[in-house]
N, C-alpha and C positions, 0 to 999 in steps of 0.2 A: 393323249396330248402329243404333238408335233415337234419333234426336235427342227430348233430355226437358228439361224445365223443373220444377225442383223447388224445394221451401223444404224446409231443414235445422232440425227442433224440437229444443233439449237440454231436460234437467230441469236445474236450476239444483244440485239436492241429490244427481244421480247423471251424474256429466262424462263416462263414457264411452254411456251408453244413446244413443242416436239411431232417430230414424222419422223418416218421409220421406211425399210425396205426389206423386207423380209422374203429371204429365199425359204421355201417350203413344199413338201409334198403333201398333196390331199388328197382325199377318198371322201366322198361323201358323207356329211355327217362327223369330218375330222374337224377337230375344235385347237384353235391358238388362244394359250392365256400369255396376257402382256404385262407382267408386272409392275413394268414404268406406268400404268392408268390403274387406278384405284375402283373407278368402275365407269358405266354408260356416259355419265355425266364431262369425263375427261375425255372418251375415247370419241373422238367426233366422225369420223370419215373411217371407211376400210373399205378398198377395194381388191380383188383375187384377180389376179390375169393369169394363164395358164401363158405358159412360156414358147408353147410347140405353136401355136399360131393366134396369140395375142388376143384369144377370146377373154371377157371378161365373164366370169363368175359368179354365180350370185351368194353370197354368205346373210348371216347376219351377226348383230352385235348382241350380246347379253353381257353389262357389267364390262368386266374386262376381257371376255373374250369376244374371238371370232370364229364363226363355225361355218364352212363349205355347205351350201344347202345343192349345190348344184350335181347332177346326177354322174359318175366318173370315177377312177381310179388311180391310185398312182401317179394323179396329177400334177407334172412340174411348174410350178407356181413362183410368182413372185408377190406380195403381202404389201401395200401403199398405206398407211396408216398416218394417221395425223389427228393429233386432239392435246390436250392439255394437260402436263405433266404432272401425277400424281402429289401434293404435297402434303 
């Protein structure tokens, strides 16, 4: 698992929506679990951009996480997440 540092955005007029921005390093095949999402059904959107020139990433979604499928190391990444917050 990925140690991540994130800020949690609500919309004031919709309490369950939440997105995310998650700084992360990845290696292919490195997986983020999100505990705010319960599982696929909450987690709607994840996108990975690598930070050194804003390439995007391919991952995908299982449940609550997300895993780097993309081929790399040591990847400096930022995590865009947004789906519907586990209740």
């Amino acid at each position: 698992m990925v140690d991540r540092d994130y800020q949690i955005n609500k919309q004031a007029d919709v309490k369950v929506y939440i997105w995310m921005e998650v700084d992360v390093e990845m290696s292919q095949n490195d997986t983020v679990t999100l505990a705010e999402f319960s599982d696929a059904e909450n987690l709607k959107v994840a996108t990975l951009v690598r930070k050194t020139d804003m390439t995007v990433l391919t991952n995908s979604i299982s449940n609550n996480q997300v895993t780097c499928t993309n081929a790399g190391t040591n990847m400096q990444c930022v995590l865009f997440i947004g789906g519907v917050k586990a209740t």
